[in-house]
C-alpha positions in Angstrom: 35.6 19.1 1.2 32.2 17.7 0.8 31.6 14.4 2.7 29.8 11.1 1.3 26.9 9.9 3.1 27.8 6.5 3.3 23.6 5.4 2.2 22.9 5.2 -1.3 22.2 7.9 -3.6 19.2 9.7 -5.1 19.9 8.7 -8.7 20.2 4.9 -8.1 16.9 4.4 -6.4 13.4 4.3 -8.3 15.4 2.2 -11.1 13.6 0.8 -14.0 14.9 -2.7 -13.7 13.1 -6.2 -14.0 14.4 -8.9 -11.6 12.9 -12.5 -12.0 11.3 -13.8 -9.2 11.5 -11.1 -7.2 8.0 -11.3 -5.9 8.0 -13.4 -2.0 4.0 -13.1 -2.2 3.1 -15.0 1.4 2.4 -19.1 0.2 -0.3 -21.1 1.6 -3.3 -22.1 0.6 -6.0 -19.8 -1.3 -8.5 -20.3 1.5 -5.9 -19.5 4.3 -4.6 -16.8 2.9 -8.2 -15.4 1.7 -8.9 -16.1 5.6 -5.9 -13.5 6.7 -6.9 -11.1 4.2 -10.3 -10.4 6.1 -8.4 -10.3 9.0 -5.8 -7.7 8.1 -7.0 -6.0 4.9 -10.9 -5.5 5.6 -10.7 -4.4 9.1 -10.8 -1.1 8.5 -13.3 -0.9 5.5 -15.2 -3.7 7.5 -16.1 -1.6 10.8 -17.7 1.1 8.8 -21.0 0.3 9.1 -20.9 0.9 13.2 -20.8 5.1 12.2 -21.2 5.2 8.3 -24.9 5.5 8.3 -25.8 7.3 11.2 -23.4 10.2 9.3 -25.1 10.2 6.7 -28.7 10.9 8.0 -26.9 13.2 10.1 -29.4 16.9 10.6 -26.6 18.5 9.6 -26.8 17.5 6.0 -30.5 18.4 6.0 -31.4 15.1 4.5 -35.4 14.2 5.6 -36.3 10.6 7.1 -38.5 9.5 4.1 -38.4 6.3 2.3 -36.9 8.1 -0.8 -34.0 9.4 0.9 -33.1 5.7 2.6 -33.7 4.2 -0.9 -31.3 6.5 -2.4 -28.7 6.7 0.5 -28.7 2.7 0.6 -28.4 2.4 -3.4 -25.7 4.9 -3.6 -23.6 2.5 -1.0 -24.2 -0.3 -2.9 -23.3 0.9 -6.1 -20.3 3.0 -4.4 -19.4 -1.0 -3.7 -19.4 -1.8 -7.0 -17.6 1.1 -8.6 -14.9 2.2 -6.3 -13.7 -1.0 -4.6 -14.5 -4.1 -7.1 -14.6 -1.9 -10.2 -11.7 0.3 -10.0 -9.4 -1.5 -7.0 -10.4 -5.4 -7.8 -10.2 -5.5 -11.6 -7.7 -2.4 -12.7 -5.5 -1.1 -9.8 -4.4 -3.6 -8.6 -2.7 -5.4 -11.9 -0.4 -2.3 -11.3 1.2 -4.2 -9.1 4.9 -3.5 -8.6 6.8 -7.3 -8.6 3.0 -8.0 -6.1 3.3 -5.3 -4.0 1.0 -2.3 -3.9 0.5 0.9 -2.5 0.9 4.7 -4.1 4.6 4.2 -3.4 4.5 0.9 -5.2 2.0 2.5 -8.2 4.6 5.9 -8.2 7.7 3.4 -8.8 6.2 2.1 -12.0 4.8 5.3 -12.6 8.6 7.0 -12.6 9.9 4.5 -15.0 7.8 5.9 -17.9 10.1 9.5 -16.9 13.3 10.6 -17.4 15.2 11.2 -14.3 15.2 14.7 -15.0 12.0 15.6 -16.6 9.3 17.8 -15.1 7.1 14.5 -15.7 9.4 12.8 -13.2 8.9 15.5 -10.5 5.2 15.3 -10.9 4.5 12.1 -10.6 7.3 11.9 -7.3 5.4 14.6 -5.9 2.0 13.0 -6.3 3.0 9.5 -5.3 4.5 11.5 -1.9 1.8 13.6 -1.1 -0.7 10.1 -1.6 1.9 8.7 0.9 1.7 11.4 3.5 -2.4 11.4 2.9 -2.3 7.6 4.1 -0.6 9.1 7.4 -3.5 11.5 7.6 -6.2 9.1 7.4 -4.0 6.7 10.2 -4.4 8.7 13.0 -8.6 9.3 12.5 -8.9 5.8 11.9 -8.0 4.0 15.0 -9.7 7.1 17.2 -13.1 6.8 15.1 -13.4 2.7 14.8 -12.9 2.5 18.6 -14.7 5.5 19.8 -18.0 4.7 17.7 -17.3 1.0 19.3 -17.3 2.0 23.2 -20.4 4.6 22.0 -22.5 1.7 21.5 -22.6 1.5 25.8 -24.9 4.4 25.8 -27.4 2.2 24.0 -27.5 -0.1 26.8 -27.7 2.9 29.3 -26.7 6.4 29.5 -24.8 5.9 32.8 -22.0 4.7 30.2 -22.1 8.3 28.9 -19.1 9.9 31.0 -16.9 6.8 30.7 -16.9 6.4 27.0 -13.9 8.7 26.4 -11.7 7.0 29.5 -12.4 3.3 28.1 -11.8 4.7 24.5 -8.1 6.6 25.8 -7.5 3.4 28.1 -7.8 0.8 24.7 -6.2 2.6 22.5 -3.1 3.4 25.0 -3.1 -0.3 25.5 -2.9 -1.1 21.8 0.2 1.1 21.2 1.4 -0.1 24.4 1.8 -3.8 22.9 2.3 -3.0 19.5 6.3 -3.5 20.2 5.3 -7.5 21.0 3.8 -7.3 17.3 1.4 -9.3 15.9 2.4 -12.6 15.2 0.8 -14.7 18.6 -2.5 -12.3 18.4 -2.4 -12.2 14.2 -3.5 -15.8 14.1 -7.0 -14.9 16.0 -7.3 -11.9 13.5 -8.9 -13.8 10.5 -11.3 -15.7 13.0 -12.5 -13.0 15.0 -13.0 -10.9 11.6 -15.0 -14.2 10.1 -17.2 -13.7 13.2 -17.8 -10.5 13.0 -18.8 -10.2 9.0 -20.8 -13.3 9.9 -22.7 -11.1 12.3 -23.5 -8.5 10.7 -24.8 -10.4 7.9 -27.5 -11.8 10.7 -28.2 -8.6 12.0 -29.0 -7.6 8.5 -31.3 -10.3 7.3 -33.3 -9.8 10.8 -34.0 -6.5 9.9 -34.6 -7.0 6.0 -37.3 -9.2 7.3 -39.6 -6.7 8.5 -38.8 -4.3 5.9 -37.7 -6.6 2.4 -38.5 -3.9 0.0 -35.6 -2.6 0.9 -33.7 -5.2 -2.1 -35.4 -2.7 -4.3 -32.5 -0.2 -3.6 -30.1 -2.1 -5.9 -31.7 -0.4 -8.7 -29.3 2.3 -9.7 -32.6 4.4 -10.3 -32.9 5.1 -6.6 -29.4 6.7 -6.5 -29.9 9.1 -9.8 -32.9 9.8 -8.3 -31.8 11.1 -4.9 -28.5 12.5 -6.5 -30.8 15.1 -9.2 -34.1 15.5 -6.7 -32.1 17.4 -4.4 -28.4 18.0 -5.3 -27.4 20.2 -2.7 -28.9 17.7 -0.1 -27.4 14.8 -2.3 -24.1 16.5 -2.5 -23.7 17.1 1.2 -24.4 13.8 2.1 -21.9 12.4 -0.3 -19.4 13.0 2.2 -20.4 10.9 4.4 -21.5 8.2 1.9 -17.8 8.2 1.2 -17.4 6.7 4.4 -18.1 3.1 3.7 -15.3 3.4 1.3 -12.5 4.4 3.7 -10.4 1.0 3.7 -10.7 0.6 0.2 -6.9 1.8 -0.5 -6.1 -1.3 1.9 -7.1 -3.9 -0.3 -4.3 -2.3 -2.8 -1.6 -1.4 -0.2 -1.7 -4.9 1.6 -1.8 -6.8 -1.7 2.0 -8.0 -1.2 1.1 -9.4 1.6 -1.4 -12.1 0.7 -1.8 -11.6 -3.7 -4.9 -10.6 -5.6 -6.4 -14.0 -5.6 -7.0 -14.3 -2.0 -8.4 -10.8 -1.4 -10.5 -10.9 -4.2 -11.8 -14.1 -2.9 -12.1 -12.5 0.2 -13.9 -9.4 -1.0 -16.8 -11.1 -2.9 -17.0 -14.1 -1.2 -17.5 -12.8 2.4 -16.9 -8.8 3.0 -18.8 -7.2 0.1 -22.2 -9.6 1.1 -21.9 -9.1 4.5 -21.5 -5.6 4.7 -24.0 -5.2 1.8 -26.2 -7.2 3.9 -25.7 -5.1 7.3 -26.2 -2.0 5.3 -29.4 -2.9 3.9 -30.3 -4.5 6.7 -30.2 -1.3 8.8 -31.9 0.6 5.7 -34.7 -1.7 6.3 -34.7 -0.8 10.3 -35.2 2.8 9.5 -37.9 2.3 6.7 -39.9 0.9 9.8 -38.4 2.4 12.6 -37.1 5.9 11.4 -35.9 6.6 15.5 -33.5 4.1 15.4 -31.1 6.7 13.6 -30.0 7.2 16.7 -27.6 4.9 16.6 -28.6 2.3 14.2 -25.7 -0.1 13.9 -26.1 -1.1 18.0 -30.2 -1.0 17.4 -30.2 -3.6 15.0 -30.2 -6.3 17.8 -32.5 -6.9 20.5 -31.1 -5.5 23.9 -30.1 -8.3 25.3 -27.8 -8.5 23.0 -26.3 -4.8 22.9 -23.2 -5.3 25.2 -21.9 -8.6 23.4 -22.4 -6.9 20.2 -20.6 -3.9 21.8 -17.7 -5.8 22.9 -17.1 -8.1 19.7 -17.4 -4.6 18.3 -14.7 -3.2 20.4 -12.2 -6.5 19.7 -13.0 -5.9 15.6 -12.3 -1.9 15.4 -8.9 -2.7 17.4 -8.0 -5.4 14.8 -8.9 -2.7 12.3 -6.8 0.0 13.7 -4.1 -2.5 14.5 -3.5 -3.3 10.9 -4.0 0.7 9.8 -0.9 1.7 12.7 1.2 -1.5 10.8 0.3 0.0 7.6 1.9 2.9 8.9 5.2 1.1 9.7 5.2 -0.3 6.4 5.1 2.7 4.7 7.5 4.6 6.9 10.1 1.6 6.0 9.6 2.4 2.8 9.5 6.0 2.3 13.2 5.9 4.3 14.2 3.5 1.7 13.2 5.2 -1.3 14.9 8.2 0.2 12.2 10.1 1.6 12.7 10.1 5.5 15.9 9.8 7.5 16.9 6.6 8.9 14.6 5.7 12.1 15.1 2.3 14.6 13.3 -0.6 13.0 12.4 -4.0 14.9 11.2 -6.8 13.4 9.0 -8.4 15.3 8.8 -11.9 13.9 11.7 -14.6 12.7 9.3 -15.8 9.6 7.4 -12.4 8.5 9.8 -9.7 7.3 6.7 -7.7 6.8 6.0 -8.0 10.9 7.6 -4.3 11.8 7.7 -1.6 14.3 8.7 2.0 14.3 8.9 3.1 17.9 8.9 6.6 16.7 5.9 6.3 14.7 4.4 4.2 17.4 4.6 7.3 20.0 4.0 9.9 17.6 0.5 8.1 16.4 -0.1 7.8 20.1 0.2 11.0 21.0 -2.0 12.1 18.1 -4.7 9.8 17.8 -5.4 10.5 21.9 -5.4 14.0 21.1 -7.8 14.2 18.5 -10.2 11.7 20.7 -10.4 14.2 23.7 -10.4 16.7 21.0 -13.5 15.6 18.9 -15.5 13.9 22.0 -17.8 11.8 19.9 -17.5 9.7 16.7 -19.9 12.3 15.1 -17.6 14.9 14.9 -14.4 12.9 14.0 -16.8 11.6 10.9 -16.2 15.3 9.5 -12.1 15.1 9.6 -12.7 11.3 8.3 -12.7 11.1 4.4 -10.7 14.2 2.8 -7.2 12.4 3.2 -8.7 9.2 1.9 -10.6 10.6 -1.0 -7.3 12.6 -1.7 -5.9 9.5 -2.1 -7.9 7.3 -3.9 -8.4 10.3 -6.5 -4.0 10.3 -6.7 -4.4 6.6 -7.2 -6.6 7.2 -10.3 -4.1 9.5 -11.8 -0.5 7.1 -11.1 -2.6 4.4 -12.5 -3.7 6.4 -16.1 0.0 6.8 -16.1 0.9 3.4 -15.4 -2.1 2.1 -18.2 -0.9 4.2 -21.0 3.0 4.7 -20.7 4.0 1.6 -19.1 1.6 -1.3 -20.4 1.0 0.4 -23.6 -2.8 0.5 -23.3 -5.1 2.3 -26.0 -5.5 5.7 -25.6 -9.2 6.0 -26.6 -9.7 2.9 -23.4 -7.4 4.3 -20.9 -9.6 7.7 -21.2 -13.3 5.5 -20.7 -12.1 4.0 -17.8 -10.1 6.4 -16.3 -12.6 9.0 -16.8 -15.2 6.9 -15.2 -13.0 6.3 -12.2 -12.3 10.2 -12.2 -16.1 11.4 -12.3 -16.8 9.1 -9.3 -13.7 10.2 -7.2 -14.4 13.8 -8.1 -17.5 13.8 -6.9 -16.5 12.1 -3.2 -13.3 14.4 -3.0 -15.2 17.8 -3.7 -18.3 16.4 -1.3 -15.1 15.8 1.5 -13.9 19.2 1.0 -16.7 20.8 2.4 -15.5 19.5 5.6 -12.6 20.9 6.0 -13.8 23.5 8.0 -15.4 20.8 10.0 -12.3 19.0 10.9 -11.5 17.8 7.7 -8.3 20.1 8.2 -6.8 18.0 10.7 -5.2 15.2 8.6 -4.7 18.1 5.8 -2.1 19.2 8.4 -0.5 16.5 9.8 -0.2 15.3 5.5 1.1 18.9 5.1 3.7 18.8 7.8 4.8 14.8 6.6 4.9 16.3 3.0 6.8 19.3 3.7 9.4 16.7 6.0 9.5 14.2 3.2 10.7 16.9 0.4 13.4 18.4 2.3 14.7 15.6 3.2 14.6 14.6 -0.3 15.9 17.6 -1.6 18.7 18.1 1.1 19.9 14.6 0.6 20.2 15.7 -3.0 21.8 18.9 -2.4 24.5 17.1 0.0 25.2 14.5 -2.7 25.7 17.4 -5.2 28.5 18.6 -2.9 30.0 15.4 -3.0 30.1 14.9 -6.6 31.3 18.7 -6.6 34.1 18.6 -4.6 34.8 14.2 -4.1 37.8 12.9 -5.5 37.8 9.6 -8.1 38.3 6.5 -6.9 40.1 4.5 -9.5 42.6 7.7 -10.0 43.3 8.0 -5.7 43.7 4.3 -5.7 46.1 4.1 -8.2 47.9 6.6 -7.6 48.1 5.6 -3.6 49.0 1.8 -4.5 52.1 3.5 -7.0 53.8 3.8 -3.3 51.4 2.1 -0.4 51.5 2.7 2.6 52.0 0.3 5.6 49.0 -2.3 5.1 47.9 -4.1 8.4 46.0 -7.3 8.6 42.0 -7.1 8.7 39.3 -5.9 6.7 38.1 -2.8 6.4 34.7 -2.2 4.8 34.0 1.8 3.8 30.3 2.7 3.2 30.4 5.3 0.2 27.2 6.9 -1.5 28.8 6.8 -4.7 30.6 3.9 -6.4 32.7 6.4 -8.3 34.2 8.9 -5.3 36.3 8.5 -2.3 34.5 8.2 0.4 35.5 10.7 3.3 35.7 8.1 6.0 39.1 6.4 4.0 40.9 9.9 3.8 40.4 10.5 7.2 41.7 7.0 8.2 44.5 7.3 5.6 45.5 10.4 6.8 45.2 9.7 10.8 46.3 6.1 11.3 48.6 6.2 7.9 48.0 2.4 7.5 45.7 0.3 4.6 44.3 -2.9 5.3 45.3 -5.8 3.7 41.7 -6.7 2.1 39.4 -3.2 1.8 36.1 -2.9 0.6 34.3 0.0 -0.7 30.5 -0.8 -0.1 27.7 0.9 -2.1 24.1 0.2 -0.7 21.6 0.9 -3.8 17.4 0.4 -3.5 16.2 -0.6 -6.2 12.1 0.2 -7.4 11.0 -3.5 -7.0 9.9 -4.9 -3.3 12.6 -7.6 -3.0 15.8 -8.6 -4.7 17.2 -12.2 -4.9 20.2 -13.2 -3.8 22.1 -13.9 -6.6 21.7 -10.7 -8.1 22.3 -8.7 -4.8 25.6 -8.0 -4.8 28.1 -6.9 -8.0 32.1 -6.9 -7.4 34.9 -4.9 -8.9 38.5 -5.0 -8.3 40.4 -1.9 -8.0 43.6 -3.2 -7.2 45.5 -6.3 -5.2 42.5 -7.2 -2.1 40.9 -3.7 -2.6 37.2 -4.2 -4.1 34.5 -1.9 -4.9 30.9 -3.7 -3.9 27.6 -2.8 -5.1 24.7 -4.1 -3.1 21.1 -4.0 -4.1 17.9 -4.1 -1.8 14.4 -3.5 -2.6 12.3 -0.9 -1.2 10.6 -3.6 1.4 13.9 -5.0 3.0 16.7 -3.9 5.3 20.2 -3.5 4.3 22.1 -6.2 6.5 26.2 -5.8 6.7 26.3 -9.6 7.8 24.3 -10.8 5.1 26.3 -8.6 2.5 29.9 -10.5 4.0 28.0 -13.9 4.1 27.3 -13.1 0.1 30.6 -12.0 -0.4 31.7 -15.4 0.8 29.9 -17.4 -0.8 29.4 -15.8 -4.5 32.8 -14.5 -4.7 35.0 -17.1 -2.5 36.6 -14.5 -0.3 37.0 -15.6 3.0 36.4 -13.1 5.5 36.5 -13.4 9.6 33.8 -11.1 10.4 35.7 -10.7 14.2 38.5 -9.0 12.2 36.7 -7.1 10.4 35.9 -3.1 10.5 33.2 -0.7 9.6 34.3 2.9 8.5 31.2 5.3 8.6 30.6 9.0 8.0 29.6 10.9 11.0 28.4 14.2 9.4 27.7 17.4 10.7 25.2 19.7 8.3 25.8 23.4 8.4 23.0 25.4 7.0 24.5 28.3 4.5 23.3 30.8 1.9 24.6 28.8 -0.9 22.2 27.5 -3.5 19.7 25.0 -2.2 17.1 25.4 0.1 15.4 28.3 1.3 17.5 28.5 5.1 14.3 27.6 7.0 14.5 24.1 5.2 17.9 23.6 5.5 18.0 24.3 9.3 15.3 21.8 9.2 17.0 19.3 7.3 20.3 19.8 9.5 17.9 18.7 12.5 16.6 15.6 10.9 19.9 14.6 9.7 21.8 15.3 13.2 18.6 13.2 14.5 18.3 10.4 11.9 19.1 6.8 12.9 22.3 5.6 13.6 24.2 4.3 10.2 25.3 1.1 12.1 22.0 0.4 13.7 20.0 0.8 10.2 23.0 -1.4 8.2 23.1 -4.0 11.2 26.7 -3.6 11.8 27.9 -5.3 14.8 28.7 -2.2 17.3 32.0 -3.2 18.4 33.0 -3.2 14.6 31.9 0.6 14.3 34.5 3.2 13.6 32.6 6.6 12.5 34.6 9.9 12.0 33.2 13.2 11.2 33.2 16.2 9.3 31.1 19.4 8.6 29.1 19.6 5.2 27.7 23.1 4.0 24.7 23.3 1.8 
């Protein structure tokens, strides 16, 4: 007989369902919270400018030092400002905002309620909010090895001596900021906003330094200057496009970490501070070359006079940190999330702060990162050649983005056709045109986060699709609740004092766990629950509407519980509930947890191809503990096994 994962099941998650209130957007003031946006959201977007344009002038892309060319480079930023991030992101994306969460897992949840359950339509757009997922994971390991390498780089400026310790310092900071990732962020968090203040504050003085010698250089926000360079040349134009793109990268933050602060604050954020600043700094270091076309160099860490290099270098250093700190907690996030929705096995989950349930860490992502980001640093050598793997997972992305939200504009809000195409097709020429100018780096090292998106995809499906497969077995071969229970309570056996609480993937089967205590230990416990963890398609659910109740028969109760995709199942907080909604009192000391321990045996029956199932029985013999991810007590654990063939 096929056994039921006690977790919740495929069809009950991705729910179209409107819960009131069910948005916990951070409170505080609009100026604090605008103040923690630039320190979390922007870091990553906001470092940019220490490799962006020294990329694009790059003699690999051909492109000639002329005043032309920096007109038209420096235009097409600024106006890639204005259409990508507070165009497209600022004003549409982000009202696709799932309860005030965002990110392409939030944007495919609304995106799946517009789809029947079993429509090719609903495969699509699961597939293409996954693979946007798995993209983000891609861009996570180039961005921490790129912000701090192009950082320490800025020692050669000061003297080439620093040239053969510039990869140690880089391995020895980034080991120490997965090394106290664990502690979390919520001492150090409180410095991030400052320290982020200071730095866009200094680049916008480095920028109007520059600009002095050079103001003409205010010209370039004439959209003229970009057309110009883009149809002049348009193989130059195009190959530099690539690396224009890279002011962008941080963009998808803005959307993704909208949860935790609301639009308000970042957008206050974004056009009050960031978007001048970095504006500012760009142009500024247009203006440098205009006069002093050797400063290409490295022009970022030339903008200031030397004197001031190694300060710069170090404030530097403490700003791409912050940046990559917040891109490896993005990662958490959406680790927590993809296991909820179904997508990845169960994995050990801290929380690392009492007030923040947002405040995370995944020691398994943690190491994993680790391992990879240091890799690709001794790999690559110099921020130069990361620059070509930087850009194709994030243009993937932000193109994927586009499409959920078209979906998202016309099916779910109802939008006119004849508007959703103008704007969506604006959005789309503009992506296009970054993604196919990324893809000629693949060869370059643009294939790096292609793989490690490719291997997270190809994880995240069979998981998906073996969890279903196992479920199918259980709704095969599982026997009816109501009917056993009825026909069992006709002539009971021996019932013994306690509770006993049976997880079950399905409110409507018998879960494997009570036939194998029934049948063993030939006792029932005087009050039995039959627990049914569901996640539900919005980010949090109150709770007063957490928990439903049924009763099958005299103290025997089948309970649904509902969580959003952003929390954590908790047994204690489910009994607590059960108290104090239902009046049942239950002593938590004399109470039991009966769990499924199964084991997967791979088979030629109908499913997967064998490869996949051999690698799903490995992930699901590796997954999580049941009673660790559930919270249950451990000395209130019984689990007993069985074998399941798919």
């Amino acid at each position: 007989m096929s056994v039921s994962n006690p977790e919740f099941s495929q069809s009950e998650i991705l729910r179209p369902v409107e819960i009131e209130g069910a948005s916990h957007q951070q409170k505080g003031s609009l100026a604090a919270l605008a103040l923690g946006a630039v320190g979390i959201v922007f870091g990553d977007i906001g470092t940019s400018p220490l490799y962006a344009l020294k990329v694009c002038f790059d003699p690999v892309n051909g492109i000639p030092m002329t005043p032309d060319s920096i007109f038209g480079v420096i235009s097409m930023i600024f106006w890639s400002f204005v259409m990508v991030v507070s165009l497209k992101y600022l004003l549409f994306v982000m009202r696709a905002n799932n309860h005030g969460e965002g990110g392409i897992l939030s944007l495919m949840a609304l995106a799946l309620r517009t789809a029947d359950t079993k429509s090719k339509r609903y495969v699509v757009i699961m597939l293409t909010g996954v693979l946007g997922a798995c993209l983000f994971y891609g861009d996570a390991v180039i961005t921490p090895a790129i912000s701090v390498l192009s950082a320490i780089e800025g020692t050669v400026v000061v003297s080439n001596d620093f040239i053969p310790y510039v990869l140690p310092i880089t391995i020895a900071i980034l080991l120490c900021l997965f090394l106290i990732e664990k502690k979390g962020t919520s001492v150090v968090g409180i410095l991030f906003g400052p320290v982020m203040l200071i730095w866009f504050a200094s680049l916008a003085v480095m920028g109007i330094y520059q600009i002095q010698d050079a103001p003409q250089i205010i010209a370039a926000l004439n959209p003229i200057y970009a057309f110009r360079f883009m149809t002049q040349d348009a193989g130059i134009a195009f190959a530099v496009t690539g690396s224009i793109f890279l002011v962008l990268t941080g963009a998808e933050a803005l959307y993704a970490d909208m949860g935790h602060f609301g639009i308000r604050p970042i957008k206050l954020a974004w056009f009050g501070l960031v978007m001048p600043c970095l504006l500012i700094n760009y142009f500024g270091q247009g203006a440098m070359l205009l006069v002093h076309p050797e400063t290409i160099t490295n022009p970022f860490f030339l903008m200031v006079p030397d004197a001031y290099t190694f300060a710069l270098v170090i404030l530097a250093t403490i700003a791409t940190v912050i940046a990559s700190q917040a891109c490896i907690s993005g990662a958490y996030s959406m680790t927590s999330e993809a296991i909820l929705l179904g997508f990845l096995p169960r994995m050990k989950i801290l929380f690392t702060s009492a007030k923040e349930k947002g405040q995370i860490y995944v020691p398994f992502i943690n190491w994993m990162l680790c391992f990879i980001v240091i890799g690709i640093v001794l790999a690559f050598k110099k921020s130069d050649n990361l620059a070509s793997a930087y850009g194709v997972a994030v243009s993937t992305t932000m193109l994927l983005t586009t499409l959920l939200a078209a979906v998202v504009m016309k099916a779910l809000w109802k939008w006119n056709a004849i508007w959703v195409t103008l704007i969506i097709g604006c959005f789309l020429i503009v992506d296009l045109g970054f993604f196919t100018a990324n893809l000629t780096k693949l060869l370059d090292g643009g294939w790096f986060p292609v793989v490690i998106a490719s291997i997270c995809f190809l994880l995240m499906m069979t998981w998906y699709q073996g969890r279903q497969i196992v479920r199918k077995r259980v709704l095969d071969d599982g026997i009816r609740l109501d009917s056993f229970m009825t026909s069992l309570l006709q002539n009971p056996p021996h019932r013994v004092e306690g509770t006993a609480v049976f997880l079950t993937a399905h409110v409507d089967y018998l879960p494997v766990s009570f036939l194998h205590n029934l049948k063993h230990n030939h006792i029932l416990h005087e009050r039995v629950f039959f627990l049914k963890v569901s996640i539900w398609d919005v980010p949090y659910v109150d709770d007063d509407q957490r928990l439903t109740l049924k009763e099958l028969g005299p103290n025997i109760y089948v309970v649904r519980a509902v969580y959003g995709f952003k929390e954590t199942p908790d047994s204690n907080q489910i009994l607590d509930l059960l108290e104090s909604q239902f009046d049942l009192k239950i002593d938590k000391m004399n109470t039991s947890f009966f769990l499924s321990r199964d084991t997967i045996i791979p088979t030629s029956l109908p499913g997967m191809a064998i490869w996949r199932e051999v690698i799903f029985a490995w992930m699901y013999q590796n997954a999580g503990r049941q009673s660790d991810f559930f919270k249950i007590p451990a000395n209130r654990v019984v689990e007993l096994g069985a074998k399941v063939e798919i």
